[in-house]
MARKOL-853934 format. One record per residue: residue number from 0; residue in one letter; x, y, z of N, C-alpha, C in turn. Coordinates in steps of 0.02 Angstrom, whole numbers, plus 32768, in hexadecimal, padded with zeros to 4 digits. Atoms other than C-alpha are relative to their C-alpha. Example, Ala and Ser with C-alpha at 12.3 -4.5 7.8 and 13.67 -1.06 7.14 Angstrom:
  num  residuo  n_east  n_north  n_up  ca_east  ca_north  ca_up  c_east  c_north  c_up
    0        A    802D     7FC5  8000     8267      7F1F   8186    802D     803C  8000
    1        S    7FD6     7FC5  7FFD     82AC      7FCB   8165    7FD9     8037  8025
//
This chain:
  num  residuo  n_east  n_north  n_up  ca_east  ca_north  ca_up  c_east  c_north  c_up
    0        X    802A     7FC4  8000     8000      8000   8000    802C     803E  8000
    1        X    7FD5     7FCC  8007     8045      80A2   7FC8    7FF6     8032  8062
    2        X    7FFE     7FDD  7FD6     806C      8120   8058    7FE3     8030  8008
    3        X    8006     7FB3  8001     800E      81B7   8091    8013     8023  8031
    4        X    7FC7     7FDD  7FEC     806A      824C   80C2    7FBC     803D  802F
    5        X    803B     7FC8  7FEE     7FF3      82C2   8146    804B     8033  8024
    6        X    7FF5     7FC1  7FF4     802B      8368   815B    7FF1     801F  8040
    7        X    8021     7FE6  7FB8     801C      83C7   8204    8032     803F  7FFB
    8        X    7FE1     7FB6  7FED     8039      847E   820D    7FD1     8035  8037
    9        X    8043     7FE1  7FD1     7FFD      850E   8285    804B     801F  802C
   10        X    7FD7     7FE4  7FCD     8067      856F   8318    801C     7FC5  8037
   11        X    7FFA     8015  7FDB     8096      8535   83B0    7FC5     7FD8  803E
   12        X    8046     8037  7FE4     7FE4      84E5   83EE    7FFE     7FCB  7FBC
   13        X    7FFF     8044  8028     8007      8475   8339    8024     7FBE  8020
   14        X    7FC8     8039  7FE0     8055      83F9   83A5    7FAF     7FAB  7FFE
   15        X    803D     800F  7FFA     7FB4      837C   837C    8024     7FAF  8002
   16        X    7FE7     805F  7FFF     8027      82E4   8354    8034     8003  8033
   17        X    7FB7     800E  7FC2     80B2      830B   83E4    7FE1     7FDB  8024
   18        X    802A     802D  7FCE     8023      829D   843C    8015     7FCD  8003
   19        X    8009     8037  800E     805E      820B   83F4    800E     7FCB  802F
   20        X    800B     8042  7FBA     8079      819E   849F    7FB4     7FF5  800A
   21        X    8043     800D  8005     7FB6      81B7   849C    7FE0     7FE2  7FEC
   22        X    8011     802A  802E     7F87      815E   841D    8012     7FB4  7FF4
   23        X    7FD3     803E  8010     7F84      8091   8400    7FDF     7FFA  7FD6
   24        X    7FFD     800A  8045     7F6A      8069   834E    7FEA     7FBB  7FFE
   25        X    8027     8052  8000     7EF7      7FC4   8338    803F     7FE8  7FA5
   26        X    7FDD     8014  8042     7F37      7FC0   8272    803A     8014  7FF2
   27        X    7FBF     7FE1  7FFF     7FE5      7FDA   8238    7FEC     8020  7FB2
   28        X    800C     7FC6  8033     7FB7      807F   81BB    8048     7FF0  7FDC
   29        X    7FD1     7FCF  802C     8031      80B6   8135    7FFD     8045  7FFE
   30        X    7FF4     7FAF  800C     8047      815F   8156    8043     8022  8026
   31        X    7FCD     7FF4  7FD8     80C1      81C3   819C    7FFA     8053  7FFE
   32        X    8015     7FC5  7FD4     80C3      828D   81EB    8025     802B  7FF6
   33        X    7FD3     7FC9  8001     8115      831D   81AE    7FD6     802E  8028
   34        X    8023     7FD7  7FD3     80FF      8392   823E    803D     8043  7FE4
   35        X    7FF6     7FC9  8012     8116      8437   8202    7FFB     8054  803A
   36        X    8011     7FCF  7FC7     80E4      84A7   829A    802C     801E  800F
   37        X    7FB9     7FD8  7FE1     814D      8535   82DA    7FD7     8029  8034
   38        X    8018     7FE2  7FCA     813A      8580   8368    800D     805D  7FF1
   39        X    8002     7FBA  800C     8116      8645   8365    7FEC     8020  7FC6
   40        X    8023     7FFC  8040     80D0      8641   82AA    7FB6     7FFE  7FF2
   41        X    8053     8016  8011     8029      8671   8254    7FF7     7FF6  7FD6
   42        X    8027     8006  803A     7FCD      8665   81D1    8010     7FEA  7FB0
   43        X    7FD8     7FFC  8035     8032      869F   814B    8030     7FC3  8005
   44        X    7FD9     8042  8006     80BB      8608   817E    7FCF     7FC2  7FF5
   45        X    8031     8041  8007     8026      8593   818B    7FEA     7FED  7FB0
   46        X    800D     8022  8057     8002      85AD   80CD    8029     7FF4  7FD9
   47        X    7FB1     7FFB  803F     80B0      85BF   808C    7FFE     7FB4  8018
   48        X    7FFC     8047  7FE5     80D3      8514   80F5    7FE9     7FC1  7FE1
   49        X    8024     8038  8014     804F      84B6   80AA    800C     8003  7FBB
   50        X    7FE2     8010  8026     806F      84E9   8015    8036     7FF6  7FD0
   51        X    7FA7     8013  8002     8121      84D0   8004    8004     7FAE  8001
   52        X    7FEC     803A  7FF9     8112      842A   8047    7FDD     7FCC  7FC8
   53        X    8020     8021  8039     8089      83EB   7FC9    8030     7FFE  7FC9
   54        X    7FE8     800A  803C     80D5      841B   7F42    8039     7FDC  8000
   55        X    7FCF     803B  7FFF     8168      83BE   7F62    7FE5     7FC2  8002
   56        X    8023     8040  8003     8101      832A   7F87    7FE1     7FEA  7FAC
   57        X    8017     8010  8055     80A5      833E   7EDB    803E     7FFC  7FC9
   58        X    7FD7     8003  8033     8150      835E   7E86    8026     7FC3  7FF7
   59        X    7FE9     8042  800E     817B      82BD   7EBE    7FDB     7FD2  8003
   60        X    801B     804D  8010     80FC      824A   7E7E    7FD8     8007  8049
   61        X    8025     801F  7FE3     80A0      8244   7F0E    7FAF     801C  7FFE
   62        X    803F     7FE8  8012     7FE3      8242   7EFA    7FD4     801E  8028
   63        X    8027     7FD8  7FE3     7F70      82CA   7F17    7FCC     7FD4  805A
   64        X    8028     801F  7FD5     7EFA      8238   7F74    8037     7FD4  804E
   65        X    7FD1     801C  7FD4     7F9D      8206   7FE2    800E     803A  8036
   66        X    8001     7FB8  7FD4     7F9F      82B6   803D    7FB8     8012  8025
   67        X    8035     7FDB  7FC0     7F43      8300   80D8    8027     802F  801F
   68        X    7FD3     7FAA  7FDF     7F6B      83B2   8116    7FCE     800C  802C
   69        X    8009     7FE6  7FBC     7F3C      83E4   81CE    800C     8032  800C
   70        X    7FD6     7FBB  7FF9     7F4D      8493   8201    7FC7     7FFA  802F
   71        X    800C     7FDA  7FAF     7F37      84DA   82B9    8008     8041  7FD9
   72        X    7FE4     7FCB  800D     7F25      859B   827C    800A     8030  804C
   73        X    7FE2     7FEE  7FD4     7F73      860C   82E0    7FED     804A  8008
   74        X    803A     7FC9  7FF1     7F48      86B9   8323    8005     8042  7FCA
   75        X    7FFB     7FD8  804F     7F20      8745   8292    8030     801E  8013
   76        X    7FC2     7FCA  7FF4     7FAA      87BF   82EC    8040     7FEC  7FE4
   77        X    7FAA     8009  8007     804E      8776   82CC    8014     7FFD  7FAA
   78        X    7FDD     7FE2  803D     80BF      87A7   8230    8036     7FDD  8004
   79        X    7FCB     802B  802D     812F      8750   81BC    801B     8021  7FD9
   80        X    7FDE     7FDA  803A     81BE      8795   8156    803A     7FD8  8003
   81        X    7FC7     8018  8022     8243      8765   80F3    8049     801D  801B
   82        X    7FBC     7FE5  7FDA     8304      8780   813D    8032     800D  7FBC
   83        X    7FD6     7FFB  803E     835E      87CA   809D    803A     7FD3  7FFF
   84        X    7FCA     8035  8018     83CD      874D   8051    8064     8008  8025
   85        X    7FBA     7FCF  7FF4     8472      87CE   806A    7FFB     7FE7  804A
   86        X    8004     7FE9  7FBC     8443      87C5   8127    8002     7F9D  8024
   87        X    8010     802D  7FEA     8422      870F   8148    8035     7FC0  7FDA
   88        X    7FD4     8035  8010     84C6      86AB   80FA    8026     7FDC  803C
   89        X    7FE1     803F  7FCD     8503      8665   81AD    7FCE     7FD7  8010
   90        X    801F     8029  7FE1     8460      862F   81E0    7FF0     7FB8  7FD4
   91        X    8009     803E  801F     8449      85BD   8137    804B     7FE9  8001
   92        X    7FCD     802E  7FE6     84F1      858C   8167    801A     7FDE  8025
   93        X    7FF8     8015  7FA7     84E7      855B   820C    7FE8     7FC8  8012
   94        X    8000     8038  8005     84FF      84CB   8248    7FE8     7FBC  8036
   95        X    8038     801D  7FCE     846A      84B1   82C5    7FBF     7FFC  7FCF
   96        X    8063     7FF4  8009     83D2      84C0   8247    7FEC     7FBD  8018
   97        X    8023     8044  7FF7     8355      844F   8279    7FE2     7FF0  7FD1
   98        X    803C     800E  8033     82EC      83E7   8206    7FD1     7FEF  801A
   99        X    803B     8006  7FF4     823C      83CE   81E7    800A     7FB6  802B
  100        X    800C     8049  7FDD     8209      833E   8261    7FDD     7FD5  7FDF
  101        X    8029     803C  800F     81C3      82A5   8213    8000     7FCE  803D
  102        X    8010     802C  7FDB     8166      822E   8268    7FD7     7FCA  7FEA
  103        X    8018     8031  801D     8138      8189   8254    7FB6     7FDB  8006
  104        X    805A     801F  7FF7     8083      810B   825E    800D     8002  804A
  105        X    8001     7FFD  7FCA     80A4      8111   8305    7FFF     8047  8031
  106        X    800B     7FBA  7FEE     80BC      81D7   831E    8038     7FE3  802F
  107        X    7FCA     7FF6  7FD2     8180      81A7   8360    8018     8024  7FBF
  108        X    7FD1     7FBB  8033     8206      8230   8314    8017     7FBD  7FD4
  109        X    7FC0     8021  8033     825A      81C5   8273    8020     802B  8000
  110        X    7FBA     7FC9  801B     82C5      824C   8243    7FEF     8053  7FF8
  111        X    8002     7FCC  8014     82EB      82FD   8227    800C     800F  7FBB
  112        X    800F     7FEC  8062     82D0      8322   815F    8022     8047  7FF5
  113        X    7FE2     7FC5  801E     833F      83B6   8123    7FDE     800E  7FB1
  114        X    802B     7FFF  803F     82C5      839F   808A    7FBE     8027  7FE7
  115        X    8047     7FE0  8007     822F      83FC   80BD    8027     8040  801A
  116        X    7FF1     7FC9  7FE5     8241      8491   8125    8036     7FFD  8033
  117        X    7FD4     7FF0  7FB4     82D0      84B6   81B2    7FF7     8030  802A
  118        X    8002     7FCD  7FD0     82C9      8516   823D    8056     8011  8015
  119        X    7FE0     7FE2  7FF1     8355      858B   8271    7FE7     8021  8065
  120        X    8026     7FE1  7FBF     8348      85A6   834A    7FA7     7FFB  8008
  121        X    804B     7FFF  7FEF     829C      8573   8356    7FD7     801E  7FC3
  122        X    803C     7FC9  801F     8243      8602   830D    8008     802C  7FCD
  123        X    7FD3     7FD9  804F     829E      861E   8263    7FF2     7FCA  7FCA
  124        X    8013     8035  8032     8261      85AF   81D1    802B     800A  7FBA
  125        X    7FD3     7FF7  8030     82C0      8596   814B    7FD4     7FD9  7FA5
  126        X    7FFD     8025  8046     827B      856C   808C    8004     7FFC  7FC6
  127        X    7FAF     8012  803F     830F      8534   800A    8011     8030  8017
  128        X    7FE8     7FDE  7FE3     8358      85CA   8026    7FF2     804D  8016
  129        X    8029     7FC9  7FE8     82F6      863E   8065    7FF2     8005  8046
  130        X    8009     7FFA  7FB3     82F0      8673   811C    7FCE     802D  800C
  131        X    8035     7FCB  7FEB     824C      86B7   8176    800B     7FF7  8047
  132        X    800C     7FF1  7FD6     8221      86E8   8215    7FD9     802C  8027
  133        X    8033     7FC6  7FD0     81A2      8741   829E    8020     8034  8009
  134        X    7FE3     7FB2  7FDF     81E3      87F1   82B1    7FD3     8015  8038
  135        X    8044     7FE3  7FC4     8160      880C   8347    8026     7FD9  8041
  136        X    7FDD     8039  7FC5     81D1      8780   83B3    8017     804D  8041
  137        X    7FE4     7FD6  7FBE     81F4      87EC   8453    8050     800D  7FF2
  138        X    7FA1     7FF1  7FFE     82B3      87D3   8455    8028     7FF8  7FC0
  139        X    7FDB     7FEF  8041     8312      87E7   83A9    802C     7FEC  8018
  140        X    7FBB     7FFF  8007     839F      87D6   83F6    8018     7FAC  7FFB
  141        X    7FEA     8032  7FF0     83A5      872A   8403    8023     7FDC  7F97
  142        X    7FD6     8014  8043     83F1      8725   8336    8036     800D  8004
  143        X    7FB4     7FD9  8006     8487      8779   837D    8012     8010  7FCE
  144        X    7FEB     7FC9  8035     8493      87E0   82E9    7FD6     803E  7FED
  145        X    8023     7FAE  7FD9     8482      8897   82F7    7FE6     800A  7FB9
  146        X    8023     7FF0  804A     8457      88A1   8225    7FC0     7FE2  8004
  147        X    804A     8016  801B     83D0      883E   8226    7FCC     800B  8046
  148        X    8025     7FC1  7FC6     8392      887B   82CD    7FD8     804C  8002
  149        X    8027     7FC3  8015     838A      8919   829A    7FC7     8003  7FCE
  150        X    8024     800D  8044     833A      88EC   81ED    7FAD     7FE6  801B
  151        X    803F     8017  7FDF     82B1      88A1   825A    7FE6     8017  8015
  152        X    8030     7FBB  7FF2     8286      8926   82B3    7FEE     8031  7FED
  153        X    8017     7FD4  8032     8288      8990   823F    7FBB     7FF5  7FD4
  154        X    8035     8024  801E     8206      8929   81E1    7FC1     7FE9  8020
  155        X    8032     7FF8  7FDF     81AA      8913   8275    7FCA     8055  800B
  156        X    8016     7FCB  7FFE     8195      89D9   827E    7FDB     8037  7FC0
  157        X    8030     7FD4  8052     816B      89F4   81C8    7FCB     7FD3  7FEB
  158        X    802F     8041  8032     8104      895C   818A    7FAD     8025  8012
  159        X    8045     7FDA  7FF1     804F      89B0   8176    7FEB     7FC2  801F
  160        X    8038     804F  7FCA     8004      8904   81CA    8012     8004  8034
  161        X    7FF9     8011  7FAA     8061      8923   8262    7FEE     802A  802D
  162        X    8029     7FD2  7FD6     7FEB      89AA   8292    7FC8     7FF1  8003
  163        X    804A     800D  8008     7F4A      8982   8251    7FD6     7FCA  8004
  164        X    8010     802E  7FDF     7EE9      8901   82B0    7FB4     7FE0  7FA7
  165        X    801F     8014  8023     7E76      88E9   820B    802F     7FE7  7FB6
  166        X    7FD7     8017  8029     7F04      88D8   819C    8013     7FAB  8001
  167        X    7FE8     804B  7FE4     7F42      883B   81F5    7FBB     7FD1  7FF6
  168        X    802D     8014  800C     7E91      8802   81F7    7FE6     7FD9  7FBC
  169        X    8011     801D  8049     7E84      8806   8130    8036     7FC4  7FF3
  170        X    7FBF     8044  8020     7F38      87AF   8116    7FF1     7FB6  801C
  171        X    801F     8033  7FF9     7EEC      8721   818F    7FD9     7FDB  7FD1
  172        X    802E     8008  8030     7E6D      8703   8130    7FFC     7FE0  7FBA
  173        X    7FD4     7FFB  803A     7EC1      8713   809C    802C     7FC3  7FEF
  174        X    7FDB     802D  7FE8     7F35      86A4   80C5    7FC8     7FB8  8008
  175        X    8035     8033  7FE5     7E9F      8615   8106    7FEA     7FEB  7FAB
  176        X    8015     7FE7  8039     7E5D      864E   8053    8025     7FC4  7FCA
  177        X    7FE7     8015  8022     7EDF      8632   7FED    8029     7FA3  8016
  178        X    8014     8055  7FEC     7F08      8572   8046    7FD6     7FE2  7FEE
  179        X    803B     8037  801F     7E78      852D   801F    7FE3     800C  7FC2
  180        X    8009     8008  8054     7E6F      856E   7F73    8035     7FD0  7FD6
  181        X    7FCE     802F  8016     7F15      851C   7F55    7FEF     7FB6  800E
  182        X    801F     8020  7FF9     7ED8      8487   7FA1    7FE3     7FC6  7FEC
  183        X    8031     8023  802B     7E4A      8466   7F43    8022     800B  7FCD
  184        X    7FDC     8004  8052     7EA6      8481   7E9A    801A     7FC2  7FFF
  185        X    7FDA     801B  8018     7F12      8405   7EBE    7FDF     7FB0  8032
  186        X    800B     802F  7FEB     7EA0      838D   7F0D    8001     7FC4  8051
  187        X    7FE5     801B  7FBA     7ED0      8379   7FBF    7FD4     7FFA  802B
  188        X    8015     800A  7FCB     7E78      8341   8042    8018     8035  8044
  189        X    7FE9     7FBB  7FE1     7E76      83CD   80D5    7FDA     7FFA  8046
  190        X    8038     7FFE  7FCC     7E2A      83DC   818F    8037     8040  8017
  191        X    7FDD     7FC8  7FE9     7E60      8497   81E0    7FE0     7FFD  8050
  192        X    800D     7FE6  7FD6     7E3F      84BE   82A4    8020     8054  800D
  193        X    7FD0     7FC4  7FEB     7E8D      8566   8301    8001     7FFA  804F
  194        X    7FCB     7FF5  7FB2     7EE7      8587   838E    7FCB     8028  8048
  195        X    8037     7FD4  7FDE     7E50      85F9   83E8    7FE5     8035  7FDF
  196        X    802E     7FDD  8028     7DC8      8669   83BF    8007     804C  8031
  197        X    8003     7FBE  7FCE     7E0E      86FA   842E    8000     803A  7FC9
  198        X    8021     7FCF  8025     7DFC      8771   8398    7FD6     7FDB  7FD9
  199        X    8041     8021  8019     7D57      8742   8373    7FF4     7FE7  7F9C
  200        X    8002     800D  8056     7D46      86E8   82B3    7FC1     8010  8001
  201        X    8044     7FF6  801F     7C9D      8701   8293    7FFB     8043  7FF0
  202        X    7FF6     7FBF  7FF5     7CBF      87AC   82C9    8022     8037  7FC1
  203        X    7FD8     7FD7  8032     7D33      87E5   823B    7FD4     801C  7FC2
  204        X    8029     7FFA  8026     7CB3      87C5   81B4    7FEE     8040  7FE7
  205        X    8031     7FCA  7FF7     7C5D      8863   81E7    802D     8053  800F
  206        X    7FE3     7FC7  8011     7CFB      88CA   81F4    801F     8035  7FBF
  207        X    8003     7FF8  8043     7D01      88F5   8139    7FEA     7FE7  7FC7
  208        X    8025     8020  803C     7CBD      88D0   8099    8028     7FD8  7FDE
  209        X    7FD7     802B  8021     7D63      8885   8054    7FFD     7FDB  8042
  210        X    7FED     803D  7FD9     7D75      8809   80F2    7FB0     7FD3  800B
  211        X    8044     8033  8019     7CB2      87E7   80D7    8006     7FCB  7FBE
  212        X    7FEA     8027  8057     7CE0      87B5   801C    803A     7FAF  8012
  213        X    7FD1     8043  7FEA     7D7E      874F   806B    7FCB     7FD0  8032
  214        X    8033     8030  7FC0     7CF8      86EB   8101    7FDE     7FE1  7FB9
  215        X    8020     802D  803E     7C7E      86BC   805B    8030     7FCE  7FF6
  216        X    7FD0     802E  8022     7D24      8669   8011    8019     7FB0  8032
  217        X    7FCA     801A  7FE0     7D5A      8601   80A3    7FBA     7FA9  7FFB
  218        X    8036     8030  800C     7D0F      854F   8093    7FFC     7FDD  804C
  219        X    8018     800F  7FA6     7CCF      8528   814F    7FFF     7FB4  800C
  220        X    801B     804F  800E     7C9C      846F   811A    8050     7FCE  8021
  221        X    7FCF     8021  7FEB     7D5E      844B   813D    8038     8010  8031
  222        X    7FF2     8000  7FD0     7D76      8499   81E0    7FCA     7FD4  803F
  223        X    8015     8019  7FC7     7D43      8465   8299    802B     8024  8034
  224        X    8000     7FCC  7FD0     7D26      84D1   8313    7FD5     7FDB  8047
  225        X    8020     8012  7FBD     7CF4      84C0   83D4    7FD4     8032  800B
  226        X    8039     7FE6  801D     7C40      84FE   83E1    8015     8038  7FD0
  227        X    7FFB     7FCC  804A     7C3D      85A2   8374    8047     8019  8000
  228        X    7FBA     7FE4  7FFE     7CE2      85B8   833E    8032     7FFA  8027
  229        X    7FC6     800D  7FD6     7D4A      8583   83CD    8036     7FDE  7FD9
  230        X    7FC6     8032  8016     7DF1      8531   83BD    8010     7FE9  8049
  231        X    7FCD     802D  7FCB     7E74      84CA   843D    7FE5     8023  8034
  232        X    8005     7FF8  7FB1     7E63      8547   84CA    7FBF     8011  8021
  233        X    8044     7FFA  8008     7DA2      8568   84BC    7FEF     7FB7  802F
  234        X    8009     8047  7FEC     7D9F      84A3   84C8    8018     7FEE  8043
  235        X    7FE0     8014  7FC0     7E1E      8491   8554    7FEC     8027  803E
  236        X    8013     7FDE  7FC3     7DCD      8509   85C2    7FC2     8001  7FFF
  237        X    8036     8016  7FEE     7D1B      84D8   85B3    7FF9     7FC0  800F
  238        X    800A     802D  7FF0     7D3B      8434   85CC    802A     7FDC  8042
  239        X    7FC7     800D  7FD7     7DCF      842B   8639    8008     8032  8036
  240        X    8000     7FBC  7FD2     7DD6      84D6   8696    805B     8007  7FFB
  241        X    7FC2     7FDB  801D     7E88      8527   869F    802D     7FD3  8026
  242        X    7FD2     8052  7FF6     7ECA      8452   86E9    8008     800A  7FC1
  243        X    8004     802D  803C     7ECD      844A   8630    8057     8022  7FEE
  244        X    7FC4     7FEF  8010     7F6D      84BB   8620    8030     7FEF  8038
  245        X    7FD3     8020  7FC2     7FD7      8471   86C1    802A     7FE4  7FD9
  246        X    7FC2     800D  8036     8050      842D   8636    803C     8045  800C
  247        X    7FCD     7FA9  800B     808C      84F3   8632    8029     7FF5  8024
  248        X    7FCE     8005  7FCF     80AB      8507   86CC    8028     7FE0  802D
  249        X    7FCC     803A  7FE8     80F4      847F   870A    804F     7FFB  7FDC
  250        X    7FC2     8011  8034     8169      845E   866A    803A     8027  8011
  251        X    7FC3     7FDF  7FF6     81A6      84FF   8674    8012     802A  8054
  252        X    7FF5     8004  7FAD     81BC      84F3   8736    8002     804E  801B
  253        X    800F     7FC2  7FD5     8163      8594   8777    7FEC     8006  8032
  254        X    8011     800A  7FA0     8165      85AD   8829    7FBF     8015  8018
  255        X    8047     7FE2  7FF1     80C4      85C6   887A    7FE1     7FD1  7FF7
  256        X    802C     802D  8013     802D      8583   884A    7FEE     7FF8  7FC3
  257        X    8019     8016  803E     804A      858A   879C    7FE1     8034  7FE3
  258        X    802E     7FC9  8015     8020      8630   8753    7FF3     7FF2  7FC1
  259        X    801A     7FF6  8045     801E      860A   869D    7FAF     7FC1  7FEE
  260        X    802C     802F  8003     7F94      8584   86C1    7FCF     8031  7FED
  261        X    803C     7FD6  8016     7F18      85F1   864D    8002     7FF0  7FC1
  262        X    8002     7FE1  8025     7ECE      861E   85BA    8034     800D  7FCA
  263        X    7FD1     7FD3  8029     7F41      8628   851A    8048     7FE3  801C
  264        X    7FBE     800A  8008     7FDF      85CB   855F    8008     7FAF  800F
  265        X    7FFC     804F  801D     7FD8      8519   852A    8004     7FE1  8020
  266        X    8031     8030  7FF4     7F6D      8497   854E    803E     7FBE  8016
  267        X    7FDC     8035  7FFF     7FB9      83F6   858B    8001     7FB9  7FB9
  268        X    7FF1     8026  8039     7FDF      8377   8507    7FC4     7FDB  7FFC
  269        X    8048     801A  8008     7F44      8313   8528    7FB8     8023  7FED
  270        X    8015     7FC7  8013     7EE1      83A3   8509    7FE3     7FE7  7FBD
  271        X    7FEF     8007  8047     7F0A      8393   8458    7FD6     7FA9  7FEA
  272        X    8008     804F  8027     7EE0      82BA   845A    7FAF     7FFE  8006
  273        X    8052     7FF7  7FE5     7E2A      82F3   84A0    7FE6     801E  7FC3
  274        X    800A     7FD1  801B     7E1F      8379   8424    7FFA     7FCE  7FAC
  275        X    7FF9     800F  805B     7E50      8307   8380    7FD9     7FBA  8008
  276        X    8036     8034  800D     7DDE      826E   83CE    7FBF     8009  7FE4
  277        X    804A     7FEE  8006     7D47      82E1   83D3    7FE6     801C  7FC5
  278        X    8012     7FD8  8053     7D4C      834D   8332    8033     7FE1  7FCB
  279        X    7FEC     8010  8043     7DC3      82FE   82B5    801F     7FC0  7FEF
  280        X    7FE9     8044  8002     7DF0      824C   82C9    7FBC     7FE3  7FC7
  281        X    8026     8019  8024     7D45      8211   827D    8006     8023  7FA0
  282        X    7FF1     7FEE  805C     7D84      8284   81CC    8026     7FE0  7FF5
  283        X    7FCF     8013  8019     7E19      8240   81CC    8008     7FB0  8009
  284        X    7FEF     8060  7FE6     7DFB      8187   8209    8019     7FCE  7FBE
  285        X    7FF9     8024  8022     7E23      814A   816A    805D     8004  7FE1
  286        X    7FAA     7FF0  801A     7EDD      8186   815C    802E     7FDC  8057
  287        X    7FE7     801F  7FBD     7F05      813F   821A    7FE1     7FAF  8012
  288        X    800C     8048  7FE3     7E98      80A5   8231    7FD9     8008  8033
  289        X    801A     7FFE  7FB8     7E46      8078   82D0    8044     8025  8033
  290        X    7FCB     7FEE  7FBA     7EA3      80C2   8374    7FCE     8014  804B
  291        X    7FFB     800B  7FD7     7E99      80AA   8412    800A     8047  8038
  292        X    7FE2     7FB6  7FF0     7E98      8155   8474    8016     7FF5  8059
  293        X    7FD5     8006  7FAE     7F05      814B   8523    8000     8044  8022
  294        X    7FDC     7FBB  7FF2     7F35      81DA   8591    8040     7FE0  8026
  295        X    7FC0     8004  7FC2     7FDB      81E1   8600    7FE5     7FFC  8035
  296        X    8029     800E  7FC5     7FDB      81B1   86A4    7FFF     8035  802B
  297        X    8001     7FD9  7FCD     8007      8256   86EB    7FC9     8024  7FDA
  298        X    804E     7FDC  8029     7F5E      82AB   868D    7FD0     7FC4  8014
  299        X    8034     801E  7FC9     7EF8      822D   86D2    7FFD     8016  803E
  300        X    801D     8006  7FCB     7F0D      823D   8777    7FE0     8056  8017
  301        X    8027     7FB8  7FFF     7EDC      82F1   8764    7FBF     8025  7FDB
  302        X    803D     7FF6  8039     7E65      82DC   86DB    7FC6     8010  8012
  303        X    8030     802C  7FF3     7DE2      827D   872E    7FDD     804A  8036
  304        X    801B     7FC3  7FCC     7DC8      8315   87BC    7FDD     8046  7FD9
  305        X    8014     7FB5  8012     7DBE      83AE   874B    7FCA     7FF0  7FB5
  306        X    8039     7FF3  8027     7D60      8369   86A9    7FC3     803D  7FFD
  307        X    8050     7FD8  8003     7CBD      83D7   867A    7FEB     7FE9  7FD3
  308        X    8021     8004  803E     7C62      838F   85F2    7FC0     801B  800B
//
């Protein structure tokens, strides 16, 4: 049986297959998991991503009906730009990039792929040779280089989108837009969620006549949303209450009682295996098989107390 190749892109709540101890697999699938997710990226990386990676897939023979693309979108604010070529020859020379993660029928790491996309430090994507990055990241400095530092902020202070809260709105959109027109051209199978509905989607519609025109375009049939429009943290905090983020603060060992346990700072990993039993396992059951849905044993014993259904 030929192989199919599913796609997973989205920010730093795309983490949907890092679950994979969750999962036990009745059938042994053919597929295998390019996880594409970066942490601190929106929209705009979510469509370049996907389609970057397709088309490589289609350029090599593999068939339209062998592909599935996943996208977590991410929040309309954040900005993507290109790191001029002149400015960015140590980082494509350097000799930490990471590669895309593949993962196997089992959702363990096979390998890092220097074939799809690389990351540069986390939150620097690299593709062929082209370097992007969030100019909105708090600390710049962490490229240790004062040229492209500056170049960033500079670009943060001129870019007309990085004032205008409806600007960002359309390029979303836009962006959502143009994905799923590509897409469907080329035949792909598609399911989209988002990251939260804290700037309201329904809402935009009604903030202009061009982002009304973009809402008509967007085809709804191949998202899933928690009741109207929710995403991940909608879900994890009506059903879980703010136990559902105790991953945070624990992980990243904050004294107290855990202040980031809220709203907006990522859900515990099970989260995510609740989230893809209830809304998108039954689309996709035919690219995974039967499975078996587990949790860990340290999310159990905390589970069972805070539930809300």
């Amino acid at each position: 049986m030929n192989k199919t190749y599913i796609i997973n892109t989205g920010c730093s709540y795309g983490v949907m297959f890092r679950s994979m101890k969750e999962f036990t697999f009745v059938n042994d699938s053919n597929f295998e998991v390019i996880d594409l997710h970066c942490d601190s990226h929106g929209a705009e990386y979510q469509k370049r991503s996907v389609i970057y990676t397709v088309s490589k897939l289609l350029s090599e023979g593999i068939l339209p009906e062998k592909i599935l693309v996943i996208i977590e979108w991410s929040q309309p604010n954040r900005l993507f730009t290109e790191i001029p070529n002149d400015l960015c020859k140590d980082i494509l020379n350097h000799s930490d990039l990471e590669g895309t993660f593949i993962l196997d029928n089992k959702f363990n790491l096979k390998e890092q792929s220097s074939k799809f996309i690389q990351k540069y430090k986390s939150l620097n994507v690299i593709f062929g040779d082209r370097v992007y990055t969030n100019p909105d990241v708090d600390d710049l400095t962490y490229f240790n280089d004062k040229d492209i530092e500056w170049y960033l902020s500079e670009y943060k202070k001129n870019c007309h989108i990085s004032h205008k809260p409806i600007d960002r709105h359309e390029h979303y959109l836009e962006n959502i837009v143009a994905t799923q027109s590509f897409l469907s051209s080329k035949n792909i199978d598609n399911i989209s969620f988002k990251m939260n509905n804290n700037a309201p989607f329904k809402d935009l519609k009604d903030k202009s006549d061009y982002l009304n025109e973009l809402w008509n375009q967007i085809d709804f049939s191949k998202f899933v949303f928690h009741n109207e429009f929710g995403g991940i943290d909608e879900f994890a905090m009506n059903h879980f209450g703010n136990i559902a983020y105790l991953s945070c603060a624990n992980e990243w060992d904050i004294p107290g009682d855990g202040n980031m346990m809220e709203f907006g700072n990522h859900p515990h990993d099970s989260i995510y295996v609740d989230f893809f039993q209830r809304y998108i396992y039954d689309r996709v059951y035919k690219y995974f098989g039967e499975i078996v849905f587990n949790y860990s044993d340290r999310w159990s014993k905390t589970k069972h107390n805070s539930i809300r259904i």
